[in-house]
DSSP file (Angstrom, degrees, kcal/mol; ACC not computed):
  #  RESIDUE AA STRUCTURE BP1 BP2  ACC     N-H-->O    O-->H-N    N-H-->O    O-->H-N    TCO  KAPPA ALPHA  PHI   PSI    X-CA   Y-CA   Z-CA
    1    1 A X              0   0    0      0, 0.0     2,-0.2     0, 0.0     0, 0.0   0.000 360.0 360.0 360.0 136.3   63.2   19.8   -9.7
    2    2 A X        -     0   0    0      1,-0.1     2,-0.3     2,-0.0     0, 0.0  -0.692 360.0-130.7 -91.8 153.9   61.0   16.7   -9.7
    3    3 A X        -     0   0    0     -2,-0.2     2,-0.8     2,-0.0    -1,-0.1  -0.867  10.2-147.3-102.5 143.5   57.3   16.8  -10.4
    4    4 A X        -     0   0    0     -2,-0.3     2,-0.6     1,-0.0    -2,-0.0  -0.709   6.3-156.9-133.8 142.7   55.2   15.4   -8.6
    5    5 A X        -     0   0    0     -2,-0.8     2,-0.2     2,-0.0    -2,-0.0  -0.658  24.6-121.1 -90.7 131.5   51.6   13.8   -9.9
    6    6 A X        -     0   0    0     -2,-0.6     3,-0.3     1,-0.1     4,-0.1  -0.422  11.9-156.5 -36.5 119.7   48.5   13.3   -7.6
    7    7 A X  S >> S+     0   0    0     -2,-0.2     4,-2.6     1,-0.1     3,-0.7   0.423  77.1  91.3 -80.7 -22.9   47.5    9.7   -7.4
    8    8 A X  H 3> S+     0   0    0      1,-0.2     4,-3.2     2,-0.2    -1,-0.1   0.676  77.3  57.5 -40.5 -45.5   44.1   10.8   -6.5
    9    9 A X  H 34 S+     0   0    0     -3,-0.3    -1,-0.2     1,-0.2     4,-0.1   0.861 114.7  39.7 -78.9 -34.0   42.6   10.9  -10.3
   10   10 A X  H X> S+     0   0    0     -3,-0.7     4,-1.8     2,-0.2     3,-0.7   0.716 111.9  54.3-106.2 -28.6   43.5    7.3  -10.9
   11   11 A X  H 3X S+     0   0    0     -4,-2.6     4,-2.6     1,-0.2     3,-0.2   0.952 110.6  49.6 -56.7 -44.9   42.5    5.9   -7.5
   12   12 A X  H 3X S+     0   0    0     -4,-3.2     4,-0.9     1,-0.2    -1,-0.2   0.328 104.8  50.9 -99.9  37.8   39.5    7.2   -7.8
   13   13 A X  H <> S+     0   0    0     -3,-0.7     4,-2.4     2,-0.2    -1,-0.2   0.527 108.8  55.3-115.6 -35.7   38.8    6.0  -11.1
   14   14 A X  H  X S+     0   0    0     -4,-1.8     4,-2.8    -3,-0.2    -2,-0.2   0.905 106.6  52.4 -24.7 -72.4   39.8    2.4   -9.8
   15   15 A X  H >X S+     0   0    0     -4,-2.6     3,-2.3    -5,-0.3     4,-0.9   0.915 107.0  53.5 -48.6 -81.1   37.3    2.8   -7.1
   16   16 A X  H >X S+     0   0    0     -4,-0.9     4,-1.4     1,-0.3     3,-0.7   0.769 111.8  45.2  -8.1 -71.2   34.6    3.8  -10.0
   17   17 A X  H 3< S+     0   0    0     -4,-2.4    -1,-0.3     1,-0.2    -2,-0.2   0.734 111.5  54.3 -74.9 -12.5   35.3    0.7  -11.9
   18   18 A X  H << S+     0   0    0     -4,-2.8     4,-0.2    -3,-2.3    -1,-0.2   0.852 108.2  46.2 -20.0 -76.7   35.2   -1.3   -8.8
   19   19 A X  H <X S+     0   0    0     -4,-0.9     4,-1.2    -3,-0.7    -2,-0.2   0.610 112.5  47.4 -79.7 -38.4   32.1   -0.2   -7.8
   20   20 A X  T  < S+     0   0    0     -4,-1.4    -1,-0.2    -5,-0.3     4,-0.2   0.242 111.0  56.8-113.9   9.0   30.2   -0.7  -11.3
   21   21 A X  T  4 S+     0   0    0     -5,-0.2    -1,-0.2     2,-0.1    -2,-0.2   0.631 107.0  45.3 -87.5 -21.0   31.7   -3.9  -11.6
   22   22 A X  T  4 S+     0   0    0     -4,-0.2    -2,-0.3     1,-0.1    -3,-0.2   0.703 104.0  57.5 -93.4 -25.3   30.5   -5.0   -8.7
   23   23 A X  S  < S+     0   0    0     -4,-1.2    31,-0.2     1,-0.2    -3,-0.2   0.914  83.0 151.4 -89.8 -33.6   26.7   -3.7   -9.0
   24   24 A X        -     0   0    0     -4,-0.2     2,-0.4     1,-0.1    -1,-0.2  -0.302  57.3  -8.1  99.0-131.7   26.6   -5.8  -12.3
   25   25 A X  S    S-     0   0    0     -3,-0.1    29,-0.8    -2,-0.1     2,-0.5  -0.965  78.9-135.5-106.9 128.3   23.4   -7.1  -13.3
   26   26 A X        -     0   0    0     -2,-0.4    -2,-0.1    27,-0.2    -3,-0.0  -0.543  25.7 -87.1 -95.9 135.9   20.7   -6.7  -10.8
   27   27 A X        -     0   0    0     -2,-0.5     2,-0.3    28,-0.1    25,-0.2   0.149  39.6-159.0   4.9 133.0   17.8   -9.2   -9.4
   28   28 A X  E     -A   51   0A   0     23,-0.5    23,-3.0    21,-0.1     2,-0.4  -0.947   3.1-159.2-142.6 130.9   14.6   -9.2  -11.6
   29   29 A X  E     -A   50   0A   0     -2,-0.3     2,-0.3    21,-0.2    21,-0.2  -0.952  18.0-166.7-115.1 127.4   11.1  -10.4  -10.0
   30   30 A X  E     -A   49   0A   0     19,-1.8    19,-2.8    -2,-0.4    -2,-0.0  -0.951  41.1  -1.1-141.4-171.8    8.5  -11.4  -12.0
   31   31 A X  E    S-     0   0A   0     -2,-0.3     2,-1.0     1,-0.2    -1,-0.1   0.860  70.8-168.3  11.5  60.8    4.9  -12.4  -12.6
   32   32 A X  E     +     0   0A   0    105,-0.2   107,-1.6    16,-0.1     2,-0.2  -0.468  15.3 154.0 -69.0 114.0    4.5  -11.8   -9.3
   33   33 A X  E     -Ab  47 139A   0     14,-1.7    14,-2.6    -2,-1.0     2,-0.2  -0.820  28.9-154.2-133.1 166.5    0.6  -13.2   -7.7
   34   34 A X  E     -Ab  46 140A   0    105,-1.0   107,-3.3    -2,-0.2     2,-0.3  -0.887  27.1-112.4-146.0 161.7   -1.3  -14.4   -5.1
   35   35 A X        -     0   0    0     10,-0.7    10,-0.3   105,-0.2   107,-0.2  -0.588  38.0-102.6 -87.0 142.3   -4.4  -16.4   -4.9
   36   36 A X        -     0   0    0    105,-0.4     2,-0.3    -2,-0.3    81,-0.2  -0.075  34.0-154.0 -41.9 147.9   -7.7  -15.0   -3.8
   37   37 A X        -     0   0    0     79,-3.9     2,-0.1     7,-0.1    81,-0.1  -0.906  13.7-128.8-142.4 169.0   -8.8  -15.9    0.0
   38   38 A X    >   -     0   0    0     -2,-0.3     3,-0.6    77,-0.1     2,-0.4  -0.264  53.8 -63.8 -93.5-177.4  -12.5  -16.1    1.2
   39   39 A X  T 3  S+     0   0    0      1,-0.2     3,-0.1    -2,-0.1    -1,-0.1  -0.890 118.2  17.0-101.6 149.5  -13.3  -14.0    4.4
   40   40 A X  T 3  S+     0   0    0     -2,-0.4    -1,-0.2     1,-0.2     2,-0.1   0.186  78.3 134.7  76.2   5.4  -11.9  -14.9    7.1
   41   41 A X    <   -     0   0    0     -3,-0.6    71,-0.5     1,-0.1    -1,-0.2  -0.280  41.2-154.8 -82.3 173.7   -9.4  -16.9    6.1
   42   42 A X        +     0   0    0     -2,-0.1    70,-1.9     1,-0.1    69,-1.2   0.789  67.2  46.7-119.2 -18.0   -6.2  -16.0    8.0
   43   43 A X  E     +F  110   0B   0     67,-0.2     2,-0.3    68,-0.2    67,-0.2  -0.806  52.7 178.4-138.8 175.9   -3.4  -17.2    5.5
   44   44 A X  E     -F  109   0B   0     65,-1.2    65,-0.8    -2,-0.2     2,-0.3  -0.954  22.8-126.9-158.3 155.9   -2.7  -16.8    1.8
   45   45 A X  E     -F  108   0B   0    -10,-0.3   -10,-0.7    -2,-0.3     2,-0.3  -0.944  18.2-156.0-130.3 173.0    0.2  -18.0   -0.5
   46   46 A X  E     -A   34   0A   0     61,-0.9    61,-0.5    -2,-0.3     2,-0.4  -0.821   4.2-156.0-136.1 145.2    2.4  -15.6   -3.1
   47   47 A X  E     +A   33   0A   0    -14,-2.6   -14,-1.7    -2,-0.3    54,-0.2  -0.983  14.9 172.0-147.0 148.3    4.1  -16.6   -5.9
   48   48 A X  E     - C   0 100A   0     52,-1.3    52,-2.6    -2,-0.4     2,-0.7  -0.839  28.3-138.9-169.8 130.7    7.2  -14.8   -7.7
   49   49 A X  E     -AC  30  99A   0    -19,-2.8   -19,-1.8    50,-0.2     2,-0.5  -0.847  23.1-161.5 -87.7  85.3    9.7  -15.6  -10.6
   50   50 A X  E     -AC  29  98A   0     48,-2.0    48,-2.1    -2,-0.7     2,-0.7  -0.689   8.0-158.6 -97.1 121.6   13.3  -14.4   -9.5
   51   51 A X  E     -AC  28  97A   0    -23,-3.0   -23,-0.5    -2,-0.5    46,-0.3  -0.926  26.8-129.5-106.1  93.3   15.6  -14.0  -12.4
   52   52 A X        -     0   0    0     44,-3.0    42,-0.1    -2,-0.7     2,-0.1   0.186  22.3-141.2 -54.5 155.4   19.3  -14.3  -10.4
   53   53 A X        -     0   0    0      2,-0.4    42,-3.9    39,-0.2    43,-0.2  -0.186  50.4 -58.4 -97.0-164.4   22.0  -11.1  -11.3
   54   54 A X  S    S+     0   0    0    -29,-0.8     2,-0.3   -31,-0.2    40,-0.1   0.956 123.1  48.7 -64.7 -48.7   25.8  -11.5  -11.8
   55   55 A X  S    S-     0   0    0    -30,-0.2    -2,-0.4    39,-0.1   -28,-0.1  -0.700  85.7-103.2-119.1 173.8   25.9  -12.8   -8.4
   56   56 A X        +     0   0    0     -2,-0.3     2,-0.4    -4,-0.1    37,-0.2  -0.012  43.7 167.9 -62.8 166.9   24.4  -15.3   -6.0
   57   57 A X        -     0   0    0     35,-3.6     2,-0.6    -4,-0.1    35,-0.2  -0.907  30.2-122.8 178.8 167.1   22.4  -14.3   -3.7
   58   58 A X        -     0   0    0     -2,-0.4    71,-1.8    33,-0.2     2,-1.6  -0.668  12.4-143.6-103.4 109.4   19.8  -15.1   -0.9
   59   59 A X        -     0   0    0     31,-1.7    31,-0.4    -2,-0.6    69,-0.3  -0.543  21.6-174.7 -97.6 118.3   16.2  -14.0   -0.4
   60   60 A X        -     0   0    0     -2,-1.6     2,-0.3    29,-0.2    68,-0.2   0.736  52.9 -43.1 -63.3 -42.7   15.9  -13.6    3.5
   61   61 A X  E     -D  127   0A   0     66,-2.3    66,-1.2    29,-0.1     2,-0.3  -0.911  52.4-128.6-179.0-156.7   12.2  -12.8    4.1
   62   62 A X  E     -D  126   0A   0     -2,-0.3     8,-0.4    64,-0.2     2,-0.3  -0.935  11.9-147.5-164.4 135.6    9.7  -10.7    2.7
   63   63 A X  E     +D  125   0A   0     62,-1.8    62,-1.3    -2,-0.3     2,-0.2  -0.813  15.0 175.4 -92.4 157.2    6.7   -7.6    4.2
   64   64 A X    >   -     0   0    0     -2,-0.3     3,-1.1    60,-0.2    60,-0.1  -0.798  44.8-130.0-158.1 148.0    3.3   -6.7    3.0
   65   65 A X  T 3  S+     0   0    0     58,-0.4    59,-0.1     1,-0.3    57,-0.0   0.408  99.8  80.6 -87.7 -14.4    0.9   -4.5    4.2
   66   66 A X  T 3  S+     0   0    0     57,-0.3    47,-2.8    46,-0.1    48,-0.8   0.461  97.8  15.2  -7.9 -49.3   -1.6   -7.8    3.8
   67   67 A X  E <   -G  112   0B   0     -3,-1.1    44,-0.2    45,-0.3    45,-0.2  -0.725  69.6-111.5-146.8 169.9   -0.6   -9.5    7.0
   68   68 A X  E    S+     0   0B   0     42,-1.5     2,-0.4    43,-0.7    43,-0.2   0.967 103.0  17.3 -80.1 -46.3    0.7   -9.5    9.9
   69   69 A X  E     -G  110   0B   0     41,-1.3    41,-1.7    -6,-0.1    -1,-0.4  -0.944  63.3-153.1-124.5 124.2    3.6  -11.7    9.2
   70   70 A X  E     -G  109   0B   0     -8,-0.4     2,-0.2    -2,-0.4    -8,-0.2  -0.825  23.8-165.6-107.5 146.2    5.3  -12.8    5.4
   71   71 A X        -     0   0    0     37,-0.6     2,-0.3    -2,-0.3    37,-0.3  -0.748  24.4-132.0-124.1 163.2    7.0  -16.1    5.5
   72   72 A X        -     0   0    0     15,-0.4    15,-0.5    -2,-0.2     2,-0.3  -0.915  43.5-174.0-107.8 109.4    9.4  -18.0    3.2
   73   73 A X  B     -HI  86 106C   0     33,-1.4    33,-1.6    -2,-0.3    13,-0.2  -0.924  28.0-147.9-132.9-177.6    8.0  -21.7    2.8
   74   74 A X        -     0   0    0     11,-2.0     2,-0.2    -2,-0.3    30,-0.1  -0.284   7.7-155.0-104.9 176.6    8.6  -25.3    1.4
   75   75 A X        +     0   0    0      9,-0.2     2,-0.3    28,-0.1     9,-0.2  -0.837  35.5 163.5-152.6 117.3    5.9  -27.6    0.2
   76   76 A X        -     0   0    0      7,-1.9     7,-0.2    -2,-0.2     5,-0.1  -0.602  38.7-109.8-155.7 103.7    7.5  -31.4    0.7
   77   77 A X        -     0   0    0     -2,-0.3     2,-0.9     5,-0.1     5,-0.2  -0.126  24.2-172.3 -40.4  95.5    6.4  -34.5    0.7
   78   78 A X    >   -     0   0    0     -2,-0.0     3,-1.0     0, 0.0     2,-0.9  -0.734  67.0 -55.9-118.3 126.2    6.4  -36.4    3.8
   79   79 A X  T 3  S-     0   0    0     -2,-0.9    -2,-0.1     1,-0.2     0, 0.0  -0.724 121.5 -24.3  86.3-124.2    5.5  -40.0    3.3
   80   80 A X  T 3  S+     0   0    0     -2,-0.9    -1,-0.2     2,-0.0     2,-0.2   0.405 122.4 103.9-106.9   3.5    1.9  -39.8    1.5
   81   81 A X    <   -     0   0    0     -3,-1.0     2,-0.4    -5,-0.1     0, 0.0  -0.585  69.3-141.8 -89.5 156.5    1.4  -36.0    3.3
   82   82 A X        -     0   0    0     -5,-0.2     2,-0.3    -2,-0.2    -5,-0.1  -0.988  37.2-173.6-108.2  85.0    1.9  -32.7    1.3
   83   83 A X        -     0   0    0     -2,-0.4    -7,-1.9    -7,-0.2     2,-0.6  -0.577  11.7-159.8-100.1 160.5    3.7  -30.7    4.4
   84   84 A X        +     0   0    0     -2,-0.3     2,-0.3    -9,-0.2    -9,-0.2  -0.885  14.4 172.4-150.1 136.8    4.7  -26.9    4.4
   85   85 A X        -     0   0    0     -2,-0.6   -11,-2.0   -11,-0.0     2,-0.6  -0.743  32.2-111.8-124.0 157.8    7.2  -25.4    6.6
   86   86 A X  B     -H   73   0C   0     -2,-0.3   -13,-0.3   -13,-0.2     2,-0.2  -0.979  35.4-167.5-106.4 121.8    8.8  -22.1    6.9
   87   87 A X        -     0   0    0     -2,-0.6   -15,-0.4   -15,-0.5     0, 0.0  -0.755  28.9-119.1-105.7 159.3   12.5  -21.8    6.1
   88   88 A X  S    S-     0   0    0     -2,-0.2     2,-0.2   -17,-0.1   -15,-0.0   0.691  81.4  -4.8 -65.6 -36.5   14.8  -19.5    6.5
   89   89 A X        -     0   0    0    -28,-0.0     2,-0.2     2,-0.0   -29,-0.2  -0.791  47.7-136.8-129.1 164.4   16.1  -18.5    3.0
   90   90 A X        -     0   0    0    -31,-0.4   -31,-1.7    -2,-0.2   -29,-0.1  -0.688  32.1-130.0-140.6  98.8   15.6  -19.5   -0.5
   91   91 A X        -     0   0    0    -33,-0.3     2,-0.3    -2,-0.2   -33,-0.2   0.207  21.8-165.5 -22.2 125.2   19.7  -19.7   -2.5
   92   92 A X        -     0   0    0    -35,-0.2   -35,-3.6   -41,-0.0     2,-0.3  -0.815  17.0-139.3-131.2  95.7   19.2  -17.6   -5.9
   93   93 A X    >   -     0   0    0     -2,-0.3     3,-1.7   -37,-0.2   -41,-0.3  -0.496  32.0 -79.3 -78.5 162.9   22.3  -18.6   -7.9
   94   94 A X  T 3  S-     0   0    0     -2,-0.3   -40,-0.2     1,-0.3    -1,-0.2   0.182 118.2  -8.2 -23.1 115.1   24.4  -16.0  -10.1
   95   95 A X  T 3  S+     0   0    0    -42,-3.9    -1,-0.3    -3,-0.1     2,-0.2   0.598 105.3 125.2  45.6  15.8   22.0  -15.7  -13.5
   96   96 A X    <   -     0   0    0     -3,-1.7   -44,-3.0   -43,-0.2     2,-0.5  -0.519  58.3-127.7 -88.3 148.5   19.4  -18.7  -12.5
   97   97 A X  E     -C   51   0A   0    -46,-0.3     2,-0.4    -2,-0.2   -46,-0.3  -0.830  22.6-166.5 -91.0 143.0   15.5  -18.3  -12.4
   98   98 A X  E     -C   50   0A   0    -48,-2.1   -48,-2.0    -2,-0.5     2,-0.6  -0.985   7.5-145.3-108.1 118.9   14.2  -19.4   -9.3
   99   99 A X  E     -C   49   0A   0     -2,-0.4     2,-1.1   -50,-0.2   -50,-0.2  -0.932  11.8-161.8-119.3 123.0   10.1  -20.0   -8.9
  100  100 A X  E     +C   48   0A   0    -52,-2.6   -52,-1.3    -2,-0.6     2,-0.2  -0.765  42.9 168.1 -90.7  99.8    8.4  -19.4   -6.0
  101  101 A X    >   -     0   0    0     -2,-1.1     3,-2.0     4,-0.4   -54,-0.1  -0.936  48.8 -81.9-126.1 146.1    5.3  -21.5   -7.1
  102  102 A X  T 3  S+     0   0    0      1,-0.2     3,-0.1    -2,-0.2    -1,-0.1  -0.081 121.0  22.0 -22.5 124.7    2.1  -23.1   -6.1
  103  103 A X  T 3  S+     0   0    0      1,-0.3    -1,-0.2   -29,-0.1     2,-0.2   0.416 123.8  43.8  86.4  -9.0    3.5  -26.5   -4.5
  104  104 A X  S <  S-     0   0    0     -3,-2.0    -1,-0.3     1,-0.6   -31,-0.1  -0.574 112.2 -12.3-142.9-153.6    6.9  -25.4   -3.8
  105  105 A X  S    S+     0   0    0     -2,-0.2    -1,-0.6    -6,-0.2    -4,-0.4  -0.077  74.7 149.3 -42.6 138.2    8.9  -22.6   -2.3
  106  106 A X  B     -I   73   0C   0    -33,-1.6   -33,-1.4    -6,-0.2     2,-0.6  -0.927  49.6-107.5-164.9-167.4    6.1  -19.5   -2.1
  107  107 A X        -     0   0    0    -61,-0.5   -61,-0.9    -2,-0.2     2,-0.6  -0.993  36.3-133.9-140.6 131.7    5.9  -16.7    0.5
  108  108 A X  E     -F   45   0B   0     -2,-0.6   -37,-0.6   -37,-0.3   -63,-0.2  -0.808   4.7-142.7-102.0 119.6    3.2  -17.1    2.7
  109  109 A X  E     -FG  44  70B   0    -65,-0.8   -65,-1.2    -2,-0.6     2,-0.4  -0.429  31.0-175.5 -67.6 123.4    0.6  -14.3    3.9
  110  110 A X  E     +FG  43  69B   0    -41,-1.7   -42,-1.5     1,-0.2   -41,-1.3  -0.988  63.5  15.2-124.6 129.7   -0.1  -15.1    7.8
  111  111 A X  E    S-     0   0B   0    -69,-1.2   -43,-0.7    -2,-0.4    -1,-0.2   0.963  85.6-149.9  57.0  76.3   -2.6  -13.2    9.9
  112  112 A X  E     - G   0  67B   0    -70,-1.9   -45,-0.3   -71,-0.5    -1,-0.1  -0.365  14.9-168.5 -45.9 126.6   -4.6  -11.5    6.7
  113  113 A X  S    S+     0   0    0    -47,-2.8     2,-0.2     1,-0.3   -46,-0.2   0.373  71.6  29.6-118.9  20.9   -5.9   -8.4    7.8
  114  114 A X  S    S-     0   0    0    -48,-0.8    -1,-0.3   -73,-0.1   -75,-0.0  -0.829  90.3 -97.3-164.4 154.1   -8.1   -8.2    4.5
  115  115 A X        -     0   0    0     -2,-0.2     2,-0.9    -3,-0.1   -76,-0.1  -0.237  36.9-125.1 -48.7 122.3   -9.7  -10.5    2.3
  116  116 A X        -     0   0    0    -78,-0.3   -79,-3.9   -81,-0.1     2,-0.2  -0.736  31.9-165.1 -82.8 120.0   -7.5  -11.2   -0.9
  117  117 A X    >   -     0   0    0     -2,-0.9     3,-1.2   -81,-0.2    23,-0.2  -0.622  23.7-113.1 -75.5 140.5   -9.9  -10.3   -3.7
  118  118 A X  T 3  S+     0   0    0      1,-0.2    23,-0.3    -2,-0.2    -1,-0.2  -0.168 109.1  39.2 -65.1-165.5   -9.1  -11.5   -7.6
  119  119 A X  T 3  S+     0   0    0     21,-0.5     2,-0.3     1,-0.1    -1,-0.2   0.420  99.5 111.1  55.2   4.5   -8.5   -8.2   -9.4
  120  120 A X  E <   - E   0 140A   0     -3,-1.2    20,-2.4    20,-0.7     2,-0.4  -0.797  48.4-145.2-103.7 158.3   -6.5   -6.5   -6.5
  121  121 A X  E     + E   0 139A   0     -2,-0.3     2,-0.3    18,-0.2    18,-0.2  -0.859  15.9 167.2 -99.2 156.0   -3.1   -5.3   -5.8
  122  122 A X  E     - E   0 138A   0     16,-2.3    16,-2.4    -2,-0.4     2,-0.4  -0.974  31.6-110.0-140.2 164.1   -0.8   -5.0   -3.4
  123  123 A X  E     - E   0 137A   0     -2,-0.3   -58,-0.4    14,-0.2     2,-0.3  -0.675  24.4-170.6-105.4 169.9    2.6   -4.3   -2.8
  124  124 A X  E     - E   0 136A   0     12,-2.5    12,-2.1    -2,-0.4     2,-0.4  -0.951  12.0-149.1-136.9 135.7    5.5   -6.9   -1.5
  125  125 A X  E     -DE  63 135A   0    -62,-1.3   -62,-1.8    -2,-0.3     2,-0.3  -0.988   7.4-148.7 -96.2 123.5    8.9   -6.1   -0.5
  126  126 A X  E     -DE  62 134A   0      8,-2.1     8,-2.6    -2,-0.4     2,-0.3  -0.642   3.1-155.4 -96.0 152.7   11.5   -8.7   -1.0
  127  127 A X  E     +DE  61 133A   0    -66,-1.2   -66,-2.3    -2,-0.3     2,-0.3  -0.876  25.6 179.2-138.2 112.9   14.5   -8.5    1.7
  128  128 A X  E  >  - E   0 132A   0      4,-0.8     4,-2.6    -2,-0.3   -69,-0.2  -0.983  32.3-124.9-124.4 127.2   17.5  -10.2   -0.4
  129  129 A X  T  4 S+     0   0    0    -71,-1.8   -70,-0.1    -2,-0.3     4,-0.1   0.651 102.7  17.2 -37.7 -26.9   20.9  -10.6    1.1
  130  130 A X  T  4 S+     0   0    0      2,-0.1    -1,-0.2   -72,-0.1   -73,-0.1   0.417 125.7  50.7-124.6 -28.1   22.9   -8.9   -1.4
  131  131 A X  T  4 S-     0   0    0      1,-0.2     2,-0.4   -73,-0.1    -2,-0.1   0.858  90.3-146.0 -91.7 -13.4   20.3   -6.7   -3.4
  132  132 A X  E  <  + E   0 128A   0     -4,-2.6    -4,-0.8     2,-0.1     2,-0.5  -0.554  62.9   1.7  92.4-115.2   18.8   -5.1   -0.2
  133  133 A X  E     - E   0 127A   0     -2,-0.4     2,-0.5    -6,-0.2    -6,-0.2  -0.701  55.4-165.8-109.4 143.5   15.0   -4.6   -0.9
  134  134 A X  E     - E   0 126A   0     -8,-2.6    -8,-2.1    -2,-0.5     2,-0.5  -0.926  11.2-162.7-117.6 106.5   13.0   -5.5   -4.0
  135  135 A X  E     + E   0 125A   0     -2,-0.5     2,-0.3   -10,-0.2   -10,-0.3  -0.777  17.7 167.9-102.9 131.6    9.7   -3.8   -4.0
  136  136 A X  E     - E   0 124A   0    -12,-2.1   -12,-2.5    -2,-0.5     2,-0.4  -0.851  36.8-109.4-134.0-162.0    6.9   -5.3   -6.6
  137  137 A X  E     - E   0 123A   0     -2,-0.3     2,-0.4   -14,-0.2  -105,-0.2  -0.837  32.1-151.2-113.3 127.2    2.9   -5.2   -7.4
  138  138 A X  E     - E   0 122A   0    -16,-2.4   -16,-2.3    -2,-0.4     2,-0.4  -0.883   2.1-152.1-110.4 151.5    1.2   -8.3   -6.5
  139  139 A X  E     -bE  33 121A   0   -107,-1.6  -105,-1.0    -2,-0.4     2,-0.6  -0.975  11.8-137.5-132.8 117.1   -1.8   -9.2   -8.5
  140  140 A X  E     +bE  34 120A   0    -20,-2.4   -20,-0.7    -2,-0.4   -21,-0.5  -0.647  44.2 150.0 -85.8 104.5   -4.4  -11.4   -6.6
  141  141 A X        -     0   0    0   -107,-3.3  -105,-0.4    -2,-0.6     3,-0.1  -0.700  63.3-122.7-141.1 172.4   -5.6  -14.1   -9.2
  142  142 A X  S    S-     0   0    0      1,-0.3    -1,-0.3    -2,-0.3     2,-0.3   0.753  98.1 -37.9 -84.5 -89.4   -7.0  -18.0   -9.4
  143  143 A X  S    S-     0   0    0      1,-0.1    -1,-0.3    -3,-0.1     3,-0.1  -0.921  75.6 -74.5-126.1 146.0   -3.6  -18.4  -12.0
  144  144 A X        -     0   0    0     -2,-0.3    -1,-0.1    -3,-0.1  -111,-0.0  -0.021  61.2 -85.0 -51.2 162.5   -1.6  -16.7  -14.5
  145  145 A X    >>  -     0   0    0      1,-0.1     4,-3.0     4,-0.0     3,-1.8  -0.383  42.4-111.9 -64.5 131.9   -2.9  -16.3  -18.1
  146  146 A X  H 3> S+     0   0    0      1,-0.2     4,-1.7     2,-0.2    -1,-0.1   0.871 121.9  52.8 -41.1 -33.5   -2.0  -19.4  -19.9
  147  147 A X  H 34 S+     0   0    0      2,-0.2    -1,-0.2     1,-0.1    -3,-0.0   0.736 105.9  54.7 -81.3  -1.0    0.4  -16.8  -21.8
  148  148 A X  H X> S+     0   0    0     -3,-1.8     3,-2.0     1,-0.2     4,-1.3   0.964 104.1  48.0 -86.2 -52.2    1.7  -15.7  -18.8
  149  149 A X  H 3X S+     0   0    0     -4,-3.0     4,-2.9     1,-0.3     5,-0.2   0.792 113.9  52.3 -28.4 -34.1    2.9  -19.1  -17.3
  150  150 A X  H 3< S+     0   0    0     -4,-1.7    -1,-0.3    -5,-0.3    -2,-0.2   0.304 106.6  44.0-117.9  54.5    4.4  -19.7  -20.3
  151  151 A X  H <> S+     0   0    0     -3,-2.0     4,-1.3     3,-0.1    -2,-0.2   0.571 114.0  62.8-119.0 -54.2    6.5  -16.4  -20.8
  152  152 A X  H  < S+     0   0    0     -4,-1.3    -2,-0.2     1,-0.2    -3,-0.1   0.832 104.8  39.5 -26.4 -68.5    7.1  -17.3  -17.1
  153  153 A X  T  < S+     0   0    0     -4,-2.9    -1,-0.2    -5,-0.3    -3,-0.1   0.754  92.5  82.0 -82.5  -4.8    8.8  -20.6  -17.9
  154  154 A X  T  4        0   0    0      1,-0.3    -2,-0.2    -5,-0.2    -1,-0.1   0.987 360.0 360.0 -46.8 -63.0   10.6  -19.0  -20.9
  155  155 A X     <        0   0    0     -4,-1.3    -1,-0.3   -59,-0.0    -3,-0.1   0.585 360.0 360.0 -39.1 360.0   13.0  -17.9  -17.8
């Protein structure tokens, strides 16, 4: 009489290593800020340090409880103008830092519906393609601490 073995133990044990090869290393946001706004100002900018995982991946858009509307923008020189635009994505490759900085890529606060004060927080949820949602603590400040900028470019 043949015996006969269940395939089951090893399938799903496949699947397991599958699965926790594939979740990897995950997306890390840091020194995450925003500049202070006067009252009545209506827009704001955001700044965040994205430390890439095992794989690439894309951050799609952004909330906060700040605004009405978070944006994804550019900062880009046309001609002898400074312009800033809203784009659609901003590319995070597989283990790369990306900085969303004064002057370049930032995520932009649009219809404030309170004054950003220095010394406050808030929270931000990142919308990333692959990592889902990244929730951090924004800290509303002129600029990071010279040691944080440069802990910040360590990345």
């Amino acid at each position: 009489m043949k015996r006969i073995i269940p395939r089951w133990p090893t399938a799903a044990a496949a699947l397991l290593l599958a699965v926790a090869a594939q979740a990897g290393t995950a997306i890390r946001v840091e020194g995450a800020w925003a500049r202070p706004t006067v009252q009545g100002q209506s827009g704001g900018g955001g700044f965040v340090t994205i430390v890439g995982g095992d794989q690439a991946d894309r951050l799609l858009g952004a909330s906060a409880g700040v605004s009405k509307v978070v944006e994804l923008h550019a900062m880009e020189m046309e001609g002898n103008v400074m312009r800033m635009h809203a784009i659609p994505a901003v590319d995070i490759p597989a283990g790369a830092t990306v900085r969303l900085a004064p002057g370049r890529n930032h995520v932009m606060f649009l219809g404030l519906t309170k004054t950003l004060k220095k010394g406050d927080h808030f929270p931000l949820t990142l919308r990333f393609e692959k990592a889902g949602e990244v929730k951090v603590e924004m800290q509303v400040m002129n600029e990071p601490a010279a040691a944080e900028k440069a802990t910040m470019k360590a990345h």
